[in-house]
C-alpha positions in Angstrom: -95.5 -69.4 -24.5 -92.4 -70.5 -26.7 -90.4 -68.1 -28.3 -90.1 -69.8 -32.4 -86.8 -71.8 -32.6 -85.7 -69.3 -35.2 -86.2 -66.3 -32.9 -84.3 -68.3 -30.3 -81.1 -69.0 -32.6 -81.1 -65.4 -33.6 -81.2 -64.0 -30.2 -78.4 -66.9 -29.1 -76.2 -65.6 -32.1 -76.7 -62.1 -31.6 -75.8 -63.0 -27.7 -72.6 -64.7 -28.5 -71.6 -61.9 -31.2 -71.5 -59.3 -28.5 -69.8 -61.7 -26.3 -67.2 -62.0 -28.9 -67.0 -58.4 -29.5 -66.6 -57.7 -25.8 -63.4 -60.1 -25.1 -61.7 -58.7 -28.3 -62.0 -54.5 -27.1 -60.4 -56.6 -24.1 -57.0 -58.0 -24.3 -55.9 -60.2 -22.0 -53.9 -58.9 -19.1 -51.2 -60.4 -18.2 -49.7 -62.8 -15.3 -47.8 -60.7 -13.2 -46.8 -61.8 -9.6 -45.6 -58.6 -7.3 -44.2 -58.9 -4.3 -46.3 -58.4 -1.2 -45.9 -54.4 0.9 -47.7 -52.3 2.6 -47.2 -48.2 3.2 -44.1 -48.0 4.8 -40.8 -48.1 3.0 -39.7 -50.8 5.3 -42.0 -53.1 4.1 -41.0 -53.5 0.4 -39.1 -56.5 -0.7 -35.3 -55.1 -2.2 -35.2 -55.1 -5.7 -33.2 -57.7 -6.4 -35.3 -60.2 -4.5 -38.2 -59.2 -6.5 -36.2 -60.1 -9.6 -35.2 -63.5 -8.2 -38.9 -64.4 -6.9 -41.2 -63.2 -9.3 -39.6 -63.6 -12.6 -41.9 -62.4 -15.5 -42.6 -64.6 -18.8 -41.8 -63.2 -22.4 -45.2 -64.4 -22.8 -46.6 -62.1 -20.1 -44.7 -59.2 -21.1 -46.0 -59.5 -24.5 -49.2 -58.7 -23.3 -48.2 -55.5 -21.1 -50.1 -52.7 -22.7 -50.0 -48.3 -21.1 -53.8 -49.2 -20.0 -52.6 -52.1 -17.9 -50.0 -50.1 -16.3 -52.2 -47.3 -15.8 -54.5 -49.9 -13.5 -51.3 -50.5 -11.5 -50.2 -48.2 -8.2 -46.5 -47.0 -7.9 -44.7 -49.6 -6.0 -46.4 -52.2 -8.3 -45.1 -50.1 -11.1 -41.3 -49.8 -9.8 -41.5 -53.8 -9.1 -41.8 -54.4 -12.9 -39.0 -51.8 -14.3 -36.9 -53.4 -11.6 -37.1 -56.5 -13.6 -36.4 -54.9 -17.0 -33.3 -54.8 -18.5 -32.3 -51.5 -20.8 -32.7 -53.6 -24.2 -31.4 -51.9 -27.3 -31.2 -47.9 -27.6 -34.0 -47.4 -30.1 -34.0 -45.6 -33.4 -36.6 -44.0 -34.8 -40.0 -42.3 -33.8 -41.9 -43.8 -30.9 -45.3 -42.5 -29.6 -45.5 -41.5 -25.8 -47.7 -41.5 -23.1 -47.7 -39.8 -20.3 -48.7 -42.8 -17.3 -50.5 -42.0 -14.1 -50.4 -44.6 -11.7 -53.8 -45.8 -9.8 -54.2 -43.9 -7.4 -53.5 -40.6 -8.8 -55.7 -38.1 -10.6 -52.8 -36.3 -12.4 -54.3 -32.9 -11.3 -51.4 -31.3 -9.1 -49.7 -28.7 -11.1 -46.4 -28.7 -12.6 -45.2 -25.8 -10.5 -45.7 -27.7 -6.9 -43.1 -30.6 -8.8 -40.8 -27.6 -9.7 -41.0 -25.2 -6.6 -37.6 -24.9 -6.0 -36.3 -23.6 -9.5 -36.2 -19.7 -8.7 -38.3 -18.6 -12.0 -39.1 -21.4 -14.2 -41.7 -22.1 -11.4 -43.4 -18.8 -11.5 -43.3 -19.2 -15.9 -45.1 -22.6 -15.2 -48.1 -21.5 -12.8 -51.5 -22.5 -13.8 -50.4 -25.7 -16.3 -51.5 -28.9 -15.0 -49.4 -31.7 -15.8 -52.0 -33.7 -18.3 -51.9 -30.4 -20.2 -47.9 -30.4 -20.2 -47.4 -34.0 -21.0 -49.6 -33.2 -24.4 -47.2 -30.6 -25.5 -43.5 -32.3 -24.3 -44.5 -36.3 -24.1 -46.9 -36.6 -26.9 -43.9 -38.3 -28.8 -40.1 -38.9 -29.2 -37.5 -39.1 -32.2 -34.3 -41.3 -31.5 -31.0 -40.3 -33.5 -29.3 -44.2 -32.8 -26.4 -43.5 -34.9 -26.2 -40.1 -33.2 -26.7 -40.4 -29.8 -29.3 -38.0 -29.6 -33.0 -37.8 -28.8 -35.6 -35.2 -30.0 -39.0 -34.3 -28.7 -41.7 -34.2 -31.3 -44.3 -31.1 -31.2 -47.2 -30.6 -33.3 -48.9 -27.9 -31.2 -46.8 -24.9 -29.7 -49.9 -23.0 -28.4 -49.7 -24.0 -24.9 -46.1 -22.7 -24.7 -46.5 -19.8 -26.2 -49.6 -19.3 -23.9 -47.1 -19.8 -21.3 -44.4 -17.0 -22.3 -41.9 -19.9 -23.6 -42.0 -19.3 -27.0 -40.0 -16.6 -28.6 -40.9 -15.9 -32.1 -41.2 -19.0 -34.6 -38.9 -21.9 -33.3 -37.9 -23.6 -37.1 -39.1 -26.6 -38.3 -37.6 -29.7 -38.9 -38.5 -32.7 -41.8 -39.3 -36.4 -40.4 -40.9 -39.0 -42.2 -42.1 -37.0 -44.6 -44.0 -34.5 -42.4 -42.5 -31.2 -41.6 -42.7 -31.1 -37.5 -41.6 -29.3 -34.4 -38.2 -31.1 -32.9 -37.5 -29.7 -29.9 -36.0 -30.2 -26.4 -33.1 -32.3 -27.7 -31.2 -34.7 -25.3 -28.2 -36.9 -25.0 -28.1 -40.7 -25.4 -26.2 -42.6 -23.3 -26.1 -46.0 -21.1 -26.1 -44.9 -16.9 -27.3 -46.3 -13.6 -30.7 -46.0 -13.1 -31.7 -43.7 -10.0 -34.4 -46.3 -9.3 -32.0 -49.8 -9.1 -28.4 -49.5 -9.9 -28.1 -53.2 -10.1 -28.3 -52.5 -13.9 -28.1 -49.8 -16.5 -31.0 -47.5 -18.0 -30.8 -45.9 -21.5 -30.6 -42.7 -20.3 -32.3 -39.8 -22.0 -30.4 -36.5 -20.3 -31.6 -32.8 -21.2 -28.9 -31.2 -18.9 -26.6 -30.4 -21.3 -29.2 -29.9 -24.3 -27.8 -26.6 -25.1 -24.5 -28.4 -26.6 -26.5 -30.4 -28.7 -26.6 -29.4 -32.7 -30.1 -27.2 -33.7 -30.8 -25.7 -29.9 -33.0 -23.2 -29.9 -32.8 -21.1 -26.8 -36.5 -20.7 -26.5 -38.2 -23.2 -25.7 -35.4 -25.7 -25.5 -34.0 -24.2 -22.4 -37.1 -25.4 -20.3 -35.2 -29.2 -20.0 -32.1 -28.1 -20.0 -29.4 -26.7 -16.9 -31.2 -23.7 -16.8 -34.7 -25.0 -16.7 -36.2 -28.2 -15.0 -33.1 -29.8 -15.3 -35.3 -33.0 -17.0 -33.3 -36.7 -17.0 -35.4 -39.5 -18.0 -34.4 -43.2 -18.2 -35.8 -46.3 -19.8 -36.0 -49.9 -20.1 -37.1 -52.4 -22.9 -40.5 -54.2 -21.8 -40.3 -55.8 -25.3 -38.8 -54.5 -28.4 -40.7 -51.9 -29.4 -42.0 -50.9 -26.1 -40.5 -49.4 -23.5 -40.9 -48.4 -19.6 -39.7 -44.7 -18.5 -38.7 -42.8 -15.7 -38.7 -38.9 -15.8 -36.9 -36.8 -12.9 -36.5 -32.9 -12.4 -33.4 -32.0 -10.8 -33.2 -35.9 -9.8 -36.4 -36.1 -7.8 -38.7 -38.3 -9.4 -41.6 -36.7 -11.5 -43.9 -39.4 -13.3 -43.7 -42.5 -15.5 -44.0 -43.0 -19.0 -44.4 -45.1 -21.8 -42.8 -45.0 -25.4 -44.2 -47.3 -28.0 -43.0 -48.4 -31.9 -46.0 -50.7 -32.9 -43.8 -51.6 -36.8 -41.1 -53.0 -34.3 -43.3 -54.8 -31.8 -45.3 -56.7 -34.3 -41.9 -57.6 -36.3 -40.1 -58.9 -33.0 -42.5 -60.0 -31.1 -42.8 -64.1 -32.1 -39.4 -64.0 -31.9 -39.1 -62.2 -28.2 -41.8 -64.8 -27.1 -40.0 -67.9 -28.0 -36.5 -67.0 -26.8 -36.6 -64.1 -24.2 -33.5 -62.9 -25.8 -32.9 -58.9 -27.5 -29.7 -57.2 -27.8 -28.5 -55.6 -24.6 -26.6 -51.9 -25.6 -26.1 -51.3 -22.1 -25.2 -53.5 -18.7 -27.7 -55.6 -18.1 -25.9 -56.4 -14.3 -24.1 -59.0 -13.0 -28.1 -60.6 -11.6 -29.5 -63.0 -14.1 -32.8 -61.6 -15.0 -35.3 -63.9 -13.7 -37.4 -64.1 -16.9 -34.1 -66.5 -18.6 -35.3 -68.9 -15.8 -38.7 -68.7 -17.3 -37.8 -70.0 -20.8 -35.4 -72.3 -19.8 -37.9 -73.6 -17.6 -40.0 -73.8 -20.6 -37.5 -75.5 -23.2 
């Protein structure tokens, strides 16, 4: 029996619609070569190899996303920041994400990361680190001009839940929207503790205690005294940007920090020309994406 030629076009339509619909909720990922390892240390290609070997496109970087990253496992990971360079020291609020590699479920709990900090361990028992990263990664505030870097907060419950909180810490205005800024941290260009074959913007809480607005509780939690929290970054694109976070120097997790006003302003232009404004040393290595647009002009 033939279905009416009407029926058929509809059901083709409706077919291709949901196609359609399908490869948009999907971008495209992008072309990224890694260098071949296996388990052992010994087998990973240095650094600066990868850079020279597997340069990656503008194009491709473009097209980087937190949800591709998240698909990726450490090493993979380490092999792309490696090929970063630090970019411009942003300004301005960026949203974060907290990014677990494949592999791992994220469920280990803060105090096994932090076992060796007599007391702030025993403060942190019993929060797991997706919790955590919701309270003190769920965005950042960059002070350019300033040098300085502020954590925003919308929820202090978890902390307080915690014994962290003492009394009201005081609001601060942003955009508009009256906010929790907290866990302030110093800006400055340094070696990366990953590959020191170029600078990181560095994001340091050591000292947070200098820093103008401190409030003892729960600021001291990043600071000397605390977790002793340094994170570092590097540009992926303008507007996007690949992070390291370490306690006491020992790496901890990755992150992501992301402005989408400044990637959709900057990105034709990144595309075309591969080029952004370097604040700190990009290394005395060519990065191997240059290769790529010359290749391409």
């Amino acid at each position: 029996m033939r279905l009416p030629q009407t029926l058929v076009t509809r059901t083709l339509a409706i077919a291709l619609l949901a196609l359609a619909l399908v490869s948009c909720s999907k971008p495209e990922p992008p072309n990224i070569s890694f260098a071949p390892y296996a388990k052992g240390y010994q087998t990973r290609m240095a650094l600066a190899q990868v850079d020279y070997k597997y340069p990656i496109a503008p194009a491709e970087l473009a097209k980087i996303t937190p949800d591709y990253l998240a698909t990726l496992d450490e090493e993979q990971i380490e092999q792309i920041y490696a090929r970063l360079t630090a970019g411009p020291i942003p300004d301005g609020a960026f949203e974060g994400r907290i990014l677990l590699p494949r592999g791992s479920s994220g469920k280990f709990r803060l105090s096994e990361l932090v076992g060796g900090f007599a007391g702030t361990a025993l403060h942190l028992k019993g929060l797991v680190i997706e919790e955590v990263g919701e309270v003190l990664w769920r965005g950042k505030v960059f002070f350019r001009d300033e040098r300085v870097l502020r954590n925003r907060i919308e929820d202090l419950s978890l902390l307080k839940k915690a014994g962290l909180v003492d009394g009201e810490p005081k609001k601060m205005s942003y955009g508009g929207k009256e906010t929790w800024l907290l866990f302030p941290a110093k800006l400055y260009c340094g070696q990366s503790l990953l590959d020191s074959r170029r600078e990181s913007i560095i994001i340091d809480y050591l000292f947070t205690d200098e820093i103008a607005g401190y409030q003892e509780n729960p600021d001291y939690l990043a600071g000397r005294r605390g977790l002793k929290v340094r994170d570092e970054i590097r540009m992926i694109r303008p507007g996007f940007y690949l992070g390291r976070a370490y306690l006491d120097r020992g790496f901890a997790l990755n992150f992501t920090l992301y402005d989408k006003a400044t990637d959709e302003r900057a990105r034709d232009n990144f595309v075309a020309t591969g080029q952004v404004q370097e604040d700190c040393w990009p290394g005395t290595q060519k990065r191997g994406v240059a290769a790529v647009v010359a290749a391409k002009s």
